[in-house]
PyMOL Python script that loads the backbone (N, CA, C, O; Angstrom):
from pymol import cmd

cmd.read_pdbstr("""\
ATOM      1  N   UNK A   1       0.827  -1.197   0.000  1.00  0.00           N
ATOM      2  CA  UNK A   1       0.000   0.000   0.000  1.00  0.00           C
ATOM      3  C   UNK A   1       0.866   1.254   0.000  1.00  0.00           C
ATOM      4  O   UNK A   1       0.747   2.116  -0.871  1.00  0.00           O
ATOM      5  N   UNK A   2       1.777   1.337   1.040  1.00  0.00           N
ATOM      6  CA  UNK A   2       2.767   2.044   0.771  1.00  0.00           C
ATOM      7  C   UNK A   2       3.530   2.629  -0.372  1.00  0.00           C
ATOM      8  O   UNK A   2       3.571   3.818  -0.687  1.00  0.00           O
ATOM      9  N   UNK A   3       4.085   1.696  -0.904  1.00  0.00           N
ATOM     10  CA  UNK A   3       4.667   1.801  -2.312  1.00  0.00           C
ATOM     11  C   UNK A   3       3.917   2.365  -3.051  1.00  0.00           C
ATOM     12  O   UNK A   3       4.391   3.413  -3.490  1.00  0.00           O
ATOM     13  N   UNK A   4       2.303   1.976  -3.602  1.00  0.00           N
ATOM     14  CA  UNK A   4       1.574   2.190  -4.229  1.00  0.00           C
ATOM     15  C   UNK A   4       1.129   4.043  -4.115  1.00  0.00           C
ATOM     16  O   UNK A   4       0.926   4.851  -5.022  1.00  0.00           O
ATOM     17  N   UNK A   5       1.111   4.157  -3.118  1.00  0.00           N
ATOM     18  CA  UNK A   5       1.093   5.968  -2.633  1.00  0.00           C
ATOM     19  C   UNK A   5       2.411   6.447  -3.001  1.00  0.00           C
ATOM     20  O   UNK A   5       2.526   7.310  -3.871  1.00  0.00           O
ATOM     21  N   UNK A   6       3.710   5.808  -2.229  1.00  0.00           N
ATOM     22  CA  UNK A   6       4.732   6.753  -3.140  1.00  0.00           C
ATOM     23  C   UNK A   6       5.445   6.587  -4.587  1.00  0.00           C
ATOM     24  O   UNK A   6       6.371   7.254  -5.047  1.00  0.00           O
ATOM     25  N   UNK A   7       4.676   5.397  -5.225  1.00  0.00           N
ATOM     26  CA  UNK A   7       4.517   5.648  -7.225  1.00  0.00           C
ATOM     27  C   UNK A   7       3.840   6.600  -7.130  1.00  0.00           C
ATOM     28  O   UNK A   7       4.134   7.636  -7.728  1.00  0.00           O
ATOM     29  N   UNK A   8       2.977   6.518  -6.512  1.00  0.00           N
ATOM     30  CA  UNK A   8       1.773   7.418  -7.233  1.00  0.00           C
ATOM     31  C   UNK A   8       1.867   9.182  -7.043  1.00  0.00           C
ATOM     32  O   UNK A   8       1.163  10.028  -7.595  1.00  0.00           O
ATOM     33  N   UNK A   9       2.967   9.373  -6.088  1.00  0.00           N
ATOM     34  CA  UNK A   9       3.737  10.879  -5.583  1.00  0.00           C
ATOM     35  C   UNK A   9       4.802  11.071  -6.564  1.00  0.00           C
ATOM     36  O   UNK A   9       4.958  12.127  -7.177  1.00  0.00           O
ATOM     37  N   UNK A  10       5.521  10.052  -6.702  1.00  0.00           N
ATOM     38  CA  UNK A  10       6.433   9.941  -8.151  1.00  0.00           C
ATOM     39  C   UNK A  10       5.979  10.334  -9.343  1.00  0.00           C
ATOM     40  O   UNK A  10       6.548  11.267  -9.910  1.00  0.00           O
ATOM     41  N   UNK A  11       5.043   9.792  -9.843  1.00  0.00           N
ATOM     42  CA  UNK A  11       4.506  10.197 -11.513  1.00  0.00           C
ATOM     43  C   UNK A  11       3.492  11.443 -11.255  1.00  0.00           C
ATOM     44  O   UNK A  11       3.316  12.154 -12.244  1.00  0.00           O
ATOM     45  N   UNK A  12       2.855  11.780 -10.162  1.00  0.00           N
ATOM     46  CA  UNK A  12       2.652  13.139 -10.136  1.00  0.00           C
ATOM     47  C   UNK A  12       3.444  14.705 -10.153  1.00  0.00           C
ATOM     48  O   UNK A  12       3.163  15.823 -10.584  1.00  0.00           O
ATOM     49  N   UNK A  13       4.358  14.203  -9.569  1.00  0.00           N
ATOM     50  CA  UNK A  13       5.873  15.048  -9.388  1.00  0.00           C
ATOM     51  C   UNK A  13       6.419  15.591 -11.334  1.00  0.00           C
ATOM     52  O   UNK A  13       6.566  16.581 -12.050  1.00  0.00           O
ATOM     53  N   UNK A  14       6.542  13.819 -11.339  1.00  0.00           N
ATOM     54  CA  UNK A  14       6.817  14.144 -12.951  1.00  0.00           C
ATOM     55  C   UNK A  14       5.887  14.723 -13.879  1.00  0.00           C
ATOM     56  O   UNK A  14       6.295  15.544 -14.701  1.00  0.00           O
ATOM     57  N   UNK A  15       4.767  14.409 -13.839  1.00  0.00           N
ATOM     58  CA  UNK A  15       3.968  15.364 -14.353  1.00  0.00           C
ATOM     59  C   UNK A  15       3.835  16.770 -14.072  1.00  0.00           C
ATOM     60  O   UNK A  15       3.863  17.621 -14.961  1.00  0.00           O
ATOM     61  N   UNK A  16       3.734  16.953 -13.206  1.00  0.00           N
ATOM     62  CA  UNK A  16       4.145  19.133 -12.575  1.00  0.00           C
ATOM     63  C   UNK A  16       5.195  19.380 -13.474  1.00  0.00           C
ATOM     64  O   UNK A  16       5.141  20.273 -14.319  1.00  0.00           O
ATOM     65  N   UNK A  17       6.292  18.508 -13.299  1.00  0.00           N
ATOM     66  CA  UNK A  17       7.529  19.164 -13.504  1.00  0.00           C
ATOM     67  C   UNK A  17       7.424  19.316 -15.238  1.00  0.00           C
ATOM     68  O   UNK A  17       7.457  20.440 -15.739  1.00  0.00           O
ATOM     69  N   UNK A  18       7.310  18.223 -15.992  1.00  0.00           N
ATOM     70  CA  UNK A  18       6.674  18.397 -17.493  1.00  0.00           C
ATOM     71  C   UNK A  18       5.557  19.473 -17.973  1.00  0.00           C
ATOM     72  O   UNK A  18       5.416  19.891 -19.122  1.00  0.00           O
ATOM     73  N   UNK A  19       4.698  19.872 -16.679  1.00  0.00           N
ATOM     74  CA  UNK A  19       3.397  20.781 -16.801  1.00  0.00           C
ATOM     75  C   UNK A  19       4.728  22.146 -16.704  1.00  0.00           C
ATOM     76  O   UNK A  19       4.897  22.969 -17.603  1.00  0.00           O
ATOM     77  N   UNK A  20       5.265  22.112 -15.844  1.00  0.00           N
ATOM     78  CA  UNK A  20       5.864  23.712 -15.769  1.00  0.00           C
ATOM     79  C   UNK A  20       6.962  23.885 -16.874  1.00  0.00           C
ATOM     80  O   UNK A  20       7.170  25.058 -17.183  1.00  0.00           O
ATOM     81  N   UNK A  21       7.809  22.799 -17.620  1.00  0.00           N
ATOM     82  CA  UNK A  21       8.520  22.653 -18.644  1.00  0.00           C
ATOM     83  C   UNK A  21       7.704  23.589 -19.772  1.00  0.00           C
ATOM     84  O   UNK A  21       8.127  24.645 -20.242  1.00  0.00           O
ATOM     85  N   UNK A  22       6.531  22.990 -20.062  1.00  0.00           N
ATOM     86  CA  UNK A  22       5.737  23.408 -21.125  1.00  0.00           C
ATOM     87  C   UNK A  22       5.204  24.897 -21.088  1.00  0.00           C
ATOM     88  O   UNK A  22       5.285  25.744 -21.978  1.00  0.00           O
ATOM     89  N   UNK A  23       4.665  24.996 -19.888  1.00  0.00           N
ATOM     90  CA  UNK A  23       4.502  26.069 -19.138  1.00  0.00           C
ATOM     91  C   UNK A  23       5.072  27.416 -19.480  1.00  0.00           C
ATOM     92  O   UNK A  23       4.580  28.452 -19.928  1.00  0.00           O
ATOM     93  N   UNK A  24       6.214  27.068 -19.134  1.00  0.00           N
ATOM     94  CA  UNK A  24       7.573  28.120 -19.577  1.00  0.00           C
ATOM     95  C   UNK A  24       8.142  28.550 -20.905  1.00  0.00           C
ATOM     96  O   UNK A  24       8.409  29.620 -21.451  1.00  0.00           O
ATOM     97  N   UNK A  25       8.208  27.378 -21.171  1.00  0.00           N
ATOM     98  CA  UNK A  25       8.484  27.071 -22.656  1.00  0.00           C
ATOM     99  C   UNK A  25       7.981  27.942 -23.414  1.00  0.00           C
ATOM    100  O   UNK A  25       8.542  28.626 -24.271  1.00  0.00           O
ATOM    101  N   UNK A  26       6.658  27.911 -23.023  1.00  0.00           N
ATOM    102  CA  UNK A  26       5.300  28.591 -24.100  1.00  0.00           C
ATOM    103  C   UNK A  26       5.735  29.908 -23.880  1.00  0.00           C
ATOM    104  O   UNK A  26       4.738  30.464 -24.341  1.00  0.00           O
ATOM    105  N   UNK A  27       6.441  30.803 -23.538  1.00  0.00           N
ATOM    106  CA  UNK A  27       6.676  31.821 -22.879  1.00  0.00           C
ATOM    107  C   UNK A  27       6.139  32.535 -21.850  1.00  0.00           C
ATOM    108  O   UNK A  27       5.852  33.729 -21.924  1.00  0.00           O
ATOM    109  N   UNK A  28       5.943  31.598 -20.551  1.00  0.00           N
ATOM    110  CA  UNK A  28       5.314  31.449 -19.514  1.00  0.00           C
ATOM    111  C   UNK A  28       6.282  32.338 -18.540  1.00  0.00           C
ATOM    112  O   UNK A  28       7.411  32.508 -19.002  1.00  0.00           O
ATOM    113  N   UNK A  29       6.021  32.932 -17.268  1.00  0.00           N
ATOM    114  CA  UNK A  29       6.460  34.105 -16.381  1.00  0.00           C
ATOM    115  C   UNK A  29       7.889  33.488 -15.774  1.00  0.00           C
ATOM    116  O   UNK A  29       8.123  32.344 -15.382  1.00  0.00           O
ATOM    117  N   UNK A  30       8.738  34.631 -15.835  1.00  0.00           N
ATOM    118  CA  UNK A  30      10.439  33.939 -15.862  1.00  0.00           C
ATOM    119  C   UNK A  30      11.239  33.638 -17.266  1.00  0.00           C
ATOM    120  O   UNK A  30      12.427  33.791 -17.550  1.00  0.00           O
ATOM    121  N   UNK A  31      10.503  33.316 -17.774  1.00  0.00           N
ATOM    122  CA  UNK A  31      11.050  32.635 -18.944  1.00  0.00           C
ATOM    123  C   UNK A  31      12.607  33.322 -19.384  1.00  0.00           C
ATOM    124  O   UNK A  31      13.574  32.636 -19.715  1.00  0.00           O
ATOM    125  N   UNK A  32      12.601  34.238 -19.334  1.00  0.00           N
ATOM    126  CA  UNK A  32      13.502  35.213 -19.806  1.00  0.00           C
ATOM    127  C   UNK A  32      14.497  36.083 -19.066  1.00  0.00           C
ATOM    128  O   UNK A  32      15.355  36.880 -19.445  1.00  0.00           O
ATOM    129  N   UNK A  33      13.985  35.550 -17.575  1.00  0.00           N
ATOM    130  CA  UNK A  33      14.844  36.463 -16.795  1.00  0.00           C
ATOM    131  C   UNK A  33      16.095  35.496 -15.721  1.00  0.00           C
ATOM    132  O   UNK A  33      16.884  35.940 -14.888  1.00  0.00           O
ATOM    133  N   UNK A  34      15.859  34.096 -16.158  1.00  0.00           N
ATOM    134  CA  UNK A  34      16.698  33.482 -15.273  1.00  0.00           C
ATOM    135  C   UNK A  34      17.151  32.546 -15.726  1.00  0.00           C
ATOM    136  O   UNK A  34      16.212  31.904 -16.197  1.00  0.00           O
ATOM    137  N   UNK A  35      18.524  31.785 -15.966  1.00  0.00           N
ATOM    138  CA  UNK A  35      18.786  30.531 -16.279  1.00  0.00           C
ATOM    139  C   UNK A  35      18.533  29.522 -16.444  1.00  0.00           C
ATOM    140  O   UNK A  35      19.048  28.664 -17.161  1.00  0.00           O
ATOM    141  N   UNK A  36      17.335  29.500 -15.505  1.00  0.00           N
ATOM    142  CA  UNK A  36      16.844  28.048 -15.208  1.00  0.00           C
ATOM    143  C   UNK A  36      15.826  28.281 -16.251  1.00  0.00           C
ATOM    144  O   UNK A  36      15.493  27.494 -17.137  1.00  0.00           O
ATOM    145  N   UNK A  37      15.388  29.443 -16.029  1.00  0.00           N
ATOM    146  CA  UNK A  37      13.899  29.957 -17.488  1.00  0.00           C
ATOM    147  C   UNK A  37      14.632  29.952 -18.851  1.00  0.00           C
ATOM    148  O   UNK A  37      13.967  30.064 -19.880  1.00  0.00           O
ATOM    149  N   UNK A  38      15.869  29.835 -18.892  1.00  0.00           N
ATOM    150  CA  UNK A  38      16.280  29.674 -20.623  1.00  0.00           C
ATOM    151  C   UNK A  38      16.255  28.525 -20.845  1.00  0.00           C
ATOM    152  O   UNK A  38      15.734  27.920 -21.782  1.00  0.00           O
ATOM    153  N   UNK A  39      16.989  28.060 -19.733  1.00  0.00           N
ATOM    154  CA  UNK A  39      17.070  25.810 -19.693  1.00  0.00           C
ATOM    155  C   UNK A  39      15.829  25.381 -19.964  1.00  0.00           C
ATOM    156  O   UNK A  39      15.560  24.752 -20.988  1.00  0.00           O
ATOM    157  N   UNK A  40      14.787  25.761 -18.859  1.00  0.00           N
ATOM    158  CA  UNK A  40      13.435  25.166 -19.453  1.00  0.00           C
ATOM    159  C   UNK A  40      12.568  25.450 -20.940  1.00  0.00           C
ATOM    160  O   UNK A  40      11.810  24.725 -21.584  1.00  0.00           O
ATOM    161  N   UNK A  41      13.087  26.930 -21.165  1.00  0.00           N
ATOM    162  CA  UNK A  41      12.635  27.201 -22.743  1.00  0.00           C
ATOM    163  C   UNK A  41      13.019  26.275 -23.538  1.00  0.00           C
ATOM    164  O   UNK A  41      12.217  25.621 -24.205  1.00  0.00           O
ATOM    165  N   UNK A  42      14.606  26.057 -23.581  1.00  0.00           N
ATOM    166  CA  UNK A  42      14.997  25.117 -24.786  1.00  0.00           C
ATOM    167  C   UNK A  42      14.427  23.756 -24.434  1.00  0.00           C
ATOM    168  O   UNK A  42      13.676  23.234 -25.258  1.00  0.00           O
ATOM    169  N   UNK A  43      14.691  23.139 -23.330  1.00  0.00           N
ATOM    170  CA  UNK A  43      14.036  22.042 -22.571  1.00  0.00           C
ATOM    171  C   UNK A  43      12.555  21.460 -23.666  1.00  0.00           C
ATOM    172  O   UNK A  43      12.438  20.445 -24.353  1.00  0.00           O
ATOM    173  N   UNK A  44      11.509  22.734 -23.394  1.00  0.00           N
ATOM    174  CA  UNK A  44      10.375  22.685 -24.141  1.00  0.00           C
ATOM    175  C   UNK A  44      10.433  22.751 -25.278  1.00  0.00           C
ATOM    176  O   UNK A  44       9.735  21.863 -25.766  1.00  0.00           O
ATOM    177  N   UNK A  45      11.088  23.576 -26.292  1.00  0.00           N
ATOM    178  CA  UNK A  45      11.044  23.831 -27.164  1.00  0.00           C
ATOM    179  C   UNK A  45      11.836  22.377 -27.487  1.00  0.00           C
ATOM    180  O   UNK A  45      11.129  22.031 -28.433  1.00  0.00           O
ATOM    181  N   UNK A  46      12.575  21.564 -27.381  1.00  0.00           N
ATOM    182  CA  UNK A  46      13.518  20.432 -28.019  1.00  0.00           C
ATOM    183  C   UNK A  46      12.250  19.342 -27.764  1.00  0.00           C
ATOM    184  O   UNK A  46      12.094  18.467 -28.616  1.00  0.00           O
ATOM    185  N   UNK A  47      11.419  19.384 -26.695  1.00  0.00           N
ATOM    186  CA  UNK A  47       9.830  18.667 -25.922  1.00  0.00           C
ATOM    187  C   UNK A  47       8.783  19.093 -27.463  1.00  0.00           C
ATOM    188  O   UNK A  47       8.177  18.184 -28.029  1.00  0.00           O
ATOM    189  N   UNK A  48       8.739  19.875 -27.743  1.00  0.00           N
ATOM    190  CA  UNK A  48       7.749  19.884 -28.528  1.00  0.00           C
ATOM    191  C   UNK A  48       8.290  19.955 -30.471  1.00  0.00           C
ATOM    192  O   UNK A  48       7.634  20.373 -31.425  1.00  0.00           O
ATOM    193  N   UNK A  49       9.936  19.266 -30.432  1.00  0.00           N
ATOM    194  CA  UNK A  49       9.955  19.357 -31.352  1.00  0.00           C
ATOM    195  C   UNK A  49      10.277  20.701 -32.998  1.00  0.00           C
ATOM    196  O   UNK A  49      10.117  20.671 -34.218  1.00  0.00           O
ATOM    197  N   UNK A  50      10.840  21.788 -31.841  1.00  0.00           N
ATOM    198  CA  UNK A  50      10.866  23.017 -32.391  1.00  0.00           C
ATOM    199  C   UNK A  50      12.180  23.231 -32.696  1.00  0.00           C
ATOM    200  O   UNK A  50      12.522  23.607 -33.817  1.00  0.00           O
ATOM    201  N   UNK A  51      12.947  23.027 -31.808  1.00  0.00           N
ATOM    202  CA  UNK A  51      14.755  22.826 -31.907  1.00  0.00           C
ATOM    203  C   UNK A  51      15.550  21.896 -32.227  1.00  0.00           C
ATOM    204  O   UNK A  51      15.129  20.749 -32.072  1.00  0.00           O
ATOM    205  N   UNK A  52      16.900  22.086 -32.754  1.00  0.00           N
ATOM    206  CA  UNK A  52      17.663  21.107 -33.953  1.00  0.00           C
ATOM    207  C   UNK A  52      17.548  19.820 -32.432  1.00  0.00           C
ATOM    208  O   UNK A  52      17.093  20.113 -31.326  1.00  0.00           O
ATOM    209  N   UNK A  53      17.932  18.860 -32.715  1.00  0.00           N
ATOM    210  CA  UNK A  53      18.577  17.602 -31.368  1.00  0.00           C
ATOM    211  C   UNK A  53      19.520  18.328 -31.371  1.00  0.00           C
ATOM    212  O   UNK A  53      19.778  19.202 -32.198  1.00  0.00           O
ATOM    213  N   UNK A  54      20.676  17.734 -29.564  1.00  0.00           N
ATOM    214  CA  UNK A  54      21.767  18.182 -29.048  1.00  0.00           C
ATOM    215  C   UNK A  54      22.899  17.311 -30.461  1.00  0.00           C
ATOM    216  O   UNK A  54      22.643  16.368 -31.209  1.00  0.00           O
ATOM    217  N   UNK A  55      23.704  17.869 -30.364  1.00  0.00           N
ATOM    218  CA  UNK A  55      24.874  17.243 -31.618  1.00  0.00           C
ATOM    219  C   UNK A  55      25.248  15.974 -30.423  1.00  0.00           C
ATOM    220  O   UNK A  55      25.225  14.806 -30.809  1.00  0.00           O
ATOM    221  N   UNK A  56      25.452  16.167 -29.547  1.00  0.00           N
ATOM    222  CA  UNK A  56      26.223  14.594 -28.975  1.00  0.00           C
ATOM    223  C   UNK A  56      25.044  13.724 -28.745  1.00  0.00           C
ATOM    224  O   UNK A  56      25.303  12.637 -28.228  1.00  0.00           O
ATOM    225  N   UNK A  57      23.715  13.993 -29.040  1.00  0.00           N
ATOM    226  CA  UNK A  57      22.617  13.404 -29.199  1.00  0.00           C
ATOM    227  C   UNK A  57      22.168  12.217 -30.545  1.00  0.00           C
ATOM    228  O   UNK A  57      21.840  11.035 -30.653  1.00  0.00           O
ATOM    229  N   UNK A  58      22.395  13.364 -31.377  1.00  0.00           N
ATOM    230  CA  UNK A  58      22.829  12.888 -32.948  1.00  0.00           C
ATOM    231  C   UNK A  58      23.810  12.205 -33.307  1.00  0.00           C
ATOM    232  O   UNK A  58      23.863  11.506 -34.318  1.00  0.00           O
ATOM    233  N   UNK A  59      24.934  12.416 -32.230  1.00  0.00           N
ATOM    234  CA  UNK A  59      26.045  11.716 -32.830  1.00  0.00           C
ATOM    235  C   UNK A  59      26.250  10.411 -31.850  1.00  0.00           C
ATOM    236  O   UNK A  59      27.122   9.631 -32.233  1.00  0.00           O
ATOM    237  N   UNK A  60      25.608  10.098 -30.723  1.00  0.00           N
ATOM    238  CA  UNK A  60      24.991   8.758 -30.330  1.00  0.00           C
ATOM    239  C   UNK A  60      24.168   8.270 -31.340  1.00  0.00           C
ATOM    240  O   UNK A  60      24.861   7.783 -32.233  1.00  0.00           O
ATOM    241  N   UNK A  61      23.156   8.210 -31.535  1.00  0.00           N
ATOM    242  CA  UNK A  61      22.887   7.643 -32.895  1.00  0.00           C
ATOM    243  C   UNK A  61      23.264   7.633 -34.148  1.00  0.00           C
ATOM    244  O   UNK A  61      22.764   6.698 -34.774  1.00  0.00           O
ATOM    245  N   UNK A  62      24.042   8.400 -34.830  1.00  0.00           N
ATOM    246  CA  UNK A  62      24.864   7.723 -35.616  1.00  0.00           C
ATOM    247  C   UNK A  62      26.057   6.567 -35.657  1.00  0.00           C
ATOM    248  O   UNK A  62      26.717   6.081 -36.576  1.00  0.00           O
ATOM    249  N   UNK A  63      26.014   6.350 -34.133  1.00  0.00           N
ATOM    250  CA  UNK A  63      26.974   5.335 -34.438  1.00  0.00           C
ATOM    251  C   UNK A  63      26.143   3.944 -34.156  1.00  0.00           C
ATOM    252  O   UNK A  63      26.770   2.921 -34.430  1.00  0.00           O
ATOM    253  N   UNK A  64      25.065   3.810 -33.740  1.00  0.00           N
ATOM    254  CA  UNK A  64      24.498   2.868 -33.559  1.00  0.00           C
ATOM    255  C   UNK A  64      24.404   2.044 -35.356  1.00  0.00           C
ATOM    256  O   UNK A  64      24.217   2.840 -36.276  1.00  0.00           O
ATOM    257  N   UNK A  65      24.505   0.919 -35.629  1.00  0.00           N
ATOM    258  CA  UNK A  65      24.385   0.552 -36.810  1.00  0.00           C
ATOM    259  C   UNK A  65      22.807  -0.054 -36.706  1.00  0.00           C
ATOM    260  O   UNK A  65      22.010  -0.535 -35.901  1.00  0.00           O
ATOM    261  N   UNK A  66      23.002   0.449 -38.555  1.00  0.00           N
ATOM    262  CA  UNK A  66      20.782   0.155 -38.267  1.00  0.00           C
ATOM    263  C   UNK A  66      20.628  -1.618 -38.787  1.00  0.00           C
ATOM    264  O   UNK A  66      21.373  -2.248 -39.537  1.00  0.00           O
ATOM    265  N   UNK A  67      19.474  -2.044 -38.121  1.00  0.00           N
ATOM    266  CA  UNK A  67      19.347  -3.578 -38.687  1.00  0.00           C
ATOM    267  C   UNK A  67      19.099  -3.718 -40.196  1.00  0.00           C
ATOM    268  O   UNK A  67      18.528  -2.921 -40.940  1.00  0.00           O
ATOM    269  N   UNK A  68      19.443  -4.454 -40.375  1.00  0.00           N
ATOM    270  CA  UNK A  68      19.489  -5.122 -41.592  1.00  0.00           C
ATOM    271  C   UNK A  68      17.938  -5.651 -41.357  1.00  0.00           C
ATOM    272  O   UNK A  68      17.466  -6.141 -40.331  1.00  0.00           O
ATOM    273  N   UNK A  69      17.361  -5.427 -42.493  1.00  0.00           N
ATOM    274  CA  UNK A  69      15.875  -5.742 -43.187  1.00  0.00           C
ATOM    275  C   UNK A  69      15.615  -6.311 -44.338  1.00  0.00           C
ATOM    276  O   UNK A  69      16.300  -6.177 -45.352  1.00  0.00           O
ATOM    277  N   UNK A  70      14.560  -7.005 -44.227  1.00  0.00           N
ATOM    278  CA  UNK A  70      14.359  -8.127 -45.190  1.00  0.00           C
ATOM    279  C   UNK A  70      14.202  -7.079 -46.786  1.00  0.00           C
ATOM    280  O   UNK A  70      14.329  -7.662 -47.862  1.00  0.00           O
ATOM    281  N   UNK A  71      13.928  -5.554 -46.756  1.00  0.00           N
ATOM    282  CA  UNK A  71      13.826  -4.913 -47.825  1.00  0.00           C
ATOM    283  C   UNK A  71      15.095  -4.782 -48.502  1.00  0.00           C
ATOM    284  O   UNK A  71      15.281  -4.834 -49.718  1.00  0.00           O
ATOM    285  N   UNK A  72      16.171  -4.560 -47.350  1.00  0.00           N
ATOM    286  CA  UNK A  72      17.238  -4.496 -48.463  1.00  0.00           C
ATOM    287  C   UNK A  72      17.995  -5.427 -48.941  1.00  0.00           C
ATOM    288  O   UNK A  72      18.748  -5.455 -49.914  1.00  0.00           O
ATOM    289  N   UNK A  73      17.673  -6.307 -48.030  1.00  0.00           N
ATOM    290  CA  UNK A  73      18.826  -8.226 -48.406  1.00  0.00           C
ATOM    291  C   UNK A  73      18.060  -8.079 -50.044  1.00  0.00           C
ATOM    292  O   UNK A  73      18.877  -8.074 -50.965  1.00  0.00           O
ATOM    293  N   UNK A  74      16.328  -7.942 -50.509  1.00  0.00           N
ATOM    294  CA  UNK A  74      15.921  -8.139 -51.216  1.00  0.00           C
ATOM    295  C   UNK A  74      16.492  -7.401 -52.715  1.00  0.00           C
ATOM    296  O   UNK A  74      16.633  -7.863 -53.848  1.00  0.00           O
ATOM    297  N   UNK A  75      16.744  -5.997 -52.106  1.00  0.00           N
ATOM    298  CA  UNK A  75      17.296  -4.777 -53.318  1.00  0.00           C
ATOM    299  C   UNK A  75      18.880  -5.254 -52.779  1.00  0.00           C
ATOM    300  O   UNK A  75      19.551  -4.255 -52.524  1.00  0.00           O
ATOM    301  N   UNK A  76      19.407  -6.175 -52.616  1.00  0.00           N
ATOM    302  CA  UNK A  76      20.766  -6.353 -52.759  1.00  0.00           C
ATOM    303  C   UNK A  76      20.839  -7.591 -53.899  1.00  0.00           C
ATOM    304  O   UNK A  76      21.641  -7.500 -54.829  1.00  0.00           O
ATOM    305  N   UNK A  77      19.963  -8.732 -53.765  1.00  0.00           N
ATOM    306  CA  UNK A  77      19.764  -9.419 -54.459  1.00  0.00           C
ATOM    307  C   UNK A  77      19.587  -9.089 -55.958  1.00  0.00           C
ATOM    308  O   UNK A  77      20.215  -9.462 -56.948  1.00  0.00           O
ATOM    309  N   UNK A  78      18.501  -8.248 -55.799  1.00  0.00           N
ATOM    310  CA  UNK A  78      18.181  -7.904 -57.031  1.00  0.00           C
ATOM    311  C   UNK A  78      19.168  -7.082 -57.796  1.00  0.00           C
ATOM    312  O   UNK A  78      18.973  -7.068 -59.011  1.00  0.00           O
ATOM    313  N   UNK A  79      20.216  -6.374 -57.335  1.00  0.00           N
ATOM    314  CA  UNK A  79      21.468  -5.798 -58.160  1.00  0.00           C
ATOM    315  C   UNK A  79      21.983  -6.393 -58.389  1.00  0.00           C
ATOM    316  O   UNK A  79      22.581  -6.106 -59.425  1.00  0.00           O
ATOM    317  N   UNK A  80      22.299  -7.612 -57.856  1.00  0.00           N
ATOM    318  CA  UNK A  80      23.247  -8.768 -58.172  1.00  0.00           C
ATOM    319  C   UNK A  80      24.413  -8.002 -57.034  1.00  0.00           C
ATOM    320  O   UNK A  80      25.366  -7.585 -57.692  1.00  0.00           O
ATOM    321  N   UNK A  81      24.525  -7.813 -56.043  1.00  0.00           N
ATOM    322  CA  UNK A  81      25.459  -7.537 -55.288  1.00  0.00           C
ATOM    323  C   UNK A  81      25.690  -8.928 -54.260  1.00  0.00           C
ATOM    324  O   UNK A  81      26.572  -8.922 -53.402  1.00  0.00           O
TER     325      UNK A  81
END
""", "prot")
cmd.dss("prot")
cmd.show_as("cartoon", "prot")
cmd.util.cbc("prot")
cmd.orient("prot")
């Protein structure tokens, strides 16, 4: 029962904290006057898809190699490669 109350203080927490991300973001009060209000701007703005990804973000996934799929074994075949 315990546990179950402090998940349930946990994913509320996280939700505020995502509610005031957005919050801010949107150009919500602070936004502009404090560090933490620029962090959360970009924060949101990278959250909703508005800003480039971080480069060491991008460049973790580029090194990941992508799976091999039954589409291209097929267009390899078919070149004769």
């Amino acid at each position: 029962m315990n546990t179950a109350i402090i998940v349930m203080l946990v994913i509320l927490g996280v939700a505020l904290a995502v509610i005031a991300v957005a919050a801010v973001g949107m150009q919500g009060g602070g936004s502009d006057r404090t560090e933490i209000g620029r962090t959360i701007t970009r924060t949101a703005q990278h959250l909703n898809g508005d800003a480039q990804p971080p480069r060491g973000l991008v460049e973790f996934f580029d090194e990941i190699p992508l799976p091999r799929s039954a589409d291209s074994a097929s267009d390899r075949q078919r070149s004769g490669s």
